[in-house]
N, C-alpha and C positions, 0 to 999 in steps of 0.2 A: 525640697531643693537640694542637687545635688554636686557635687566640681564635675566636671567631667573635662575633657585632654581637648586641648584649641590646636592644633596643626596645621601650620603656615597659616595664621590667623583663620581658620574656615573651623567654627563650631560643627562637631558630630551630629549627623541627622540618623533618624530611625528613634528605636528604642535604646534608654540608657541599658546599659551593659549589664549592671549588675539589679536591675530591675527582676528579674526572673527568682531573686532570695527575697522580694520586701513580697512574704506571702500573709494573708491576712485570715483570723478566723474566722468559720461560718457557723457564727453565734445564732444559733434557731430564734423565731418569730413566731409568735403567737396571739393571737386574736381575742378580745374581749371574750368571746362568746365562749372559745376556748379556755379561757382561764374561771370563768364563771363554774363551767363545768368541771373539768380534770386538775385544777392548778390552784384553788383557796387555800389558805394554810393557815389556821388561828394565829401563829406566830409571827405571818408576813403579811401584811399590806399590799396592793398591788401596787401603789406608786413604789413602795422600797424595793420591789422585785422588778419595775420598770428600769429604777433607776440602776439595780445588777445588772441588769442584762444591758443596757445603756453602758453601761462602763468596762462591763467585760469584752463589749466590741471593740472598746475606744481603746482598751490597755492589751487587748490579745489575752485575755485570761490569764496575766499576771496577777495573782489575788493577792499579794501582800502591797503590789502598788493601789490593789481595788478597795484593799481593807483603808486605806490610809486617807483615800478620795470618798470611800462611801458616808452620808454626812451621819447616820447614827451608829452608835458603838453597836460594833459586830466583831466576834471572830473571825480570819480566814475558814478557818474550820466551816463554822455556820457559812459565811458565803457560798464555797465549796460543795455543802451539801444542798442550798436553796439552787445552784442555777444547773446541779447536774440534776436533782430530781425533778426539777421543772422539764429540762431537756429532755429524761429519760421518760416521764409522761406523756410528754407531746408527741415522742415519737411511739411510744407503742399506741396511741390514741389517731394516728394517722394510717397507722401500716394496715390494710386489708386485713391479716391474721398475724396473732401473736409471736408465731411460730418465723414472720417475715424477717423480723428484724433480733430474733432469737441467739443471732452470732452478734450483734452490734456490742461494741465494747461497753458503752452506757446501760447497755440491759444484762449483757452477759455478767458483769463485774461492776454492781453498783456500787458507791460511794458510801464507805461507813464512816462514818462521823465518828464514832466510838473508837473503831479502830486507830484510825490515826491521829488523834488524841492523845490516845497510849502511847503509839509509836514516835512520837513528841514528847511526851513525858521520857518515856526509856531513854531517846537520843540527850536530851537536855541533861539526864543522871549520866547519865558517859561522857558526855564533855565537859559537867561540872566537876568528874573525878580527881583529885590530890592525886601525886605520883605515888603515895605511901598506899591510897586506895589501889592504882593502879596495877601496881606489885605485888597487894593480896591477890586480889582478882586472877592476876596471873600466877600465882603461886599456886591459887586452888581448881584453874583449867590444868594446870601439870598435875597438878594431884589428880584430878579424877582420870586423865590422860595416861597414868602410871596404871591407876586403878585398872581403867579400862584394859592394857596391856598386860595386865599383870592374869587380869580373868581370860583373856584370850588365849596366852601362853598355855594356862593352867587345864583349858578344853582341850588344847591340842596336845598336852601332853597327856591327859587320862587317855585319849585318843590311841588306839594300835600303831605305837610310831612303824613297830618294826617287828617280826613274826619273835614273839619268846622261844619258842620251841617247833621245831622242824618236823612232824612227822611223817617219818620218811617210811615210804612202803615200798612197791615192787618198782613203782614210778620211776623212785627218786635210784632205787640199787640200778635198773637198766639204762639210768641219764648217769649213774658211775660208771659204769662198764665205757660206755661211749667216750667218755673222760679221760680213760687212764688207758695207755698204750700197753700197760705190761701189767695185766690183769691176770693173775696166774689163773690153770683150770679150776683150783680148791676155791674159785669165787662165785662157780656156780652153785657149790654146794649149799645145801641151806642150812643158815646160819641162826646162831641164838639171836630172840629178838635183842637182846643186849647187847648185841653191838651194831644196831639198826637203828634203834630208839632212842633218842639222845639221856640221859643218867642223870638220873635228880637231881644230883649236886649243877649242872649243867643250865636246869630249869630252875631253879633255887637261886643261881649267878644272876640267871637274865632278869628274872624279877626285882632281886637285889640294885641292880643294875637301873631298870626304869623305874624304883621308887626315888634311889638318889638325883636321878635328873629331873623328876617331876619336882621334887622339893629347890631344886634351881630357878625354877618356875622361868626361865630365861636362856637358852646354850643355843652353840652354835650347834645343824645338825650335824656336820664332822665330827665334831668333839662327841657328840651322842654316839655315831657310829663308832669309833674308836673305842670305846665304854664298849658297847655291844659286841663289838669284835674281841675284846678281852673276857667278857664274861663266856661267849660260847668257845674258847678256846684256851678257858682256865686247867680242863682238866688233858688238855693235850701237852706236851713236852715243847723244847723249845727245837727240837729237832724237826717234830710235823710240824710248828707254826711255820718253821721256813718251806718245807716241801708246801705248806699249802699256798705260801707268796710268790711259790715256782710255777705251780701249776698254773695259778692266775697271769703268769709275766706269759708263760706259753697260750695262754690260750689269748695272751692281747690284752688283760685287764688290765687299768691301771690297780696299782694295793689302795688309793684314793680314788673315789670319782673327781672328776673332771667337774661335773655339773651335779653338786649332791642335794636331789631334791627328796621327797618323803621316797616315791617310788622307787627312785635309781638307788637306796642306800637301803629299800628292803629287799631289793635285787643282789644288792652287792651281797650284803648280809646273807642272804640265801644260799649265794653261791658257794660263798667260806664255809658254810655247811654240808653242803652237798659233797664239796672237794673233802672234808674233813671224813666224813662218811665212809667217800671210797676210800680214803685212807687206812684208814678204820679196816673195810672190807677186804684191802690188800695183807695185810698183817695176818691176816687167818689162813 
C-alpha cells in the first residue's frame, strides 16, 4: 500500500506511478525430480534449501536479512554459495548445450566461497586499523612508491639520454657548409680528421657528465641538457660558445626548447654540435 496524490477529491486511476521501480527477483524453481538428480548436497537438506530459496524470493536476495530469518545457523557466505550453485546447476542442466548458457553470469563467474571469505577477512583488517597502523601502512606504500621511482629513473638514465659524441662525417661537413653563409674556399679542402672528430677530452666531459646525473637518479631534463651543452663545449672558448647561440638565434632556435622532451633535447644537442663543427671548419 501506497500514498498516492488525491486532486480535487478524485483518487488516481491506472497504475501507481512509481510502480515501474518495485522490481522483484526471478529466483529459479526447481522440481523434486530435479533436485534428486543435479542438486543433493551432504551438507544441505532439501527442506533447508526449500526454505533458501523460499526466503531469497521473499527478501530479493538480501542475504544478510536471509541469514538473520534462516532458522539454523549458517553463514551468508554458506547461503550465497547454496542458492547460486543450486541456480547455476539448474541452469546448465536445462540449457540444450553447455556452450548455451556459457556467457550466463552464474556459469561464467561462479561463486567462491573461499574467495570472499578472504575478501571479508582483508576488509575487516583495514577497518579494524589504529591510526598509528594506518600511518605505517602508508608510510611503507611511499616507500616502495619512492622505490619504485627511484628504479624507473635509474633505467631511464642508463638509457641513451642524449648522443655522447657526434660522429661527424662527409654528412654532418655538407649540413655545415649549408649552415654557415661565409664558408671560405679553404673549407673544401680536406681537412685533418682532428678537427672533424670531436677530441677526447670532449668524449671524456660527456661521459663525466651522464655519470653525474645518473647518480641524481632524479633531474629535470633542462638541467640535464645544460650539463650536456656544457660538457661538449668545454673545450671551445667563450667566444665560439657565443657565435654558436648566434647561429642558433639565426636559424630561429630557441638556446632552450620550448617543449624539452628526450627527442627535442638530443636534437638540440645535435645541433650545438654540428654549429660547433662548422665552426671548427671555418677557422681553418
Amino acid at each position: 500500500m501506497n500514498w498516492v496524490r488525491v486532486v480535487n477529491g478524485v483518487p488516481p486511476t491506472g497504475d501507481y506511478s512509481f510502480a515501474k521501480y518495485n522490481k522483484s527477483v526471478d529466483v529459479v524453481k526447481y522440481t523434486d525430480e530435479e533436485y534428486e538428480k543435479y542438486l543433493t548436497d551432504p551438507m544441505w537438506t532439501k527442506e533447508e534449501t526449500d526454505q533458501l530459496f523460499e526466503l531469497c524470493e521473499r527478501f530479493d536476495l538480501r542475504f544478510i536479512v536471509i541469514a538473520d530469518r534462516f532458522p539454523s545457523s549458517r553463514t551468508v557466505e554458506e547461503l550465497k554459495d547454496r542458492y547460486y550453485g543450486v541456480s547455476r546447476a539448474i541452469l546448465i542442466a536445462r540449457a540444450p548445450s553447455p556452450t548455451d548458457v556459457s556467457g550466463h553470469p552464474l556459469v561464467k563467474d561462479p561463486y567462491n566461497v573461499s574467495q570472499e571469505v578472504e575478501r571479508k577477512r582483508a576488509l575487516s583488517m583495514v577497518l579494524s586499523q589504529t591510526k598509528h597502523q594506518e600511518r605505517k601502512d602508508a608510510e611503507v606504500l611511499a616507500e616502495a612508491k619512492r622505490i619504485t621511482d627511484s628504479r624507473m629513473a635509474s633505467r631511464a638514465a642508463e638509457e641513451p639520454e642524449m648522443p655522447v659524441a657526434s660522429h661527424v662525417g662527409s654528412e654532418s661537413a655538407d649540413r655545415a657548409v649549408v649552415l654557415g653563409d661565409t664558408v671560405s674556399p679553404s673549407s673544401n679542402i680536406q681537412l685533418p680528421s682532428a678537427t672533424v672528430v670531436p677530441s677526447t677530452s670532449i668524449i671524456a666531459d660527456s661521459a663525466s657528465t651522464l655519470a653525474s646525473l645518473r647518480m641524481l637518479r632524479v633531474y629535470l631534463r633542462t638541467y640535464a641538457l645544460e650539463q650536456m651543452v656544457q660538457a661538449a663545449s668545454s673545450s671551445a672558448g667563450l667566444r665560439t660558445i657565443k657565435r654558436v647561440e648566434q647561429a642558433l638565434q639565426e636559424l630561429g632556435v630557441n638556446l632552450k626548447p620550448k617543449v624539452p622532451t628526450k627527442a627535442v633535447c638530443a636534437e638540440h644537442l645535435e645541433l650545438r654540435k654540428e654549429i660547433l663543427t662548422l665552426l671548427n671548419l671555418q677557422k681553418q
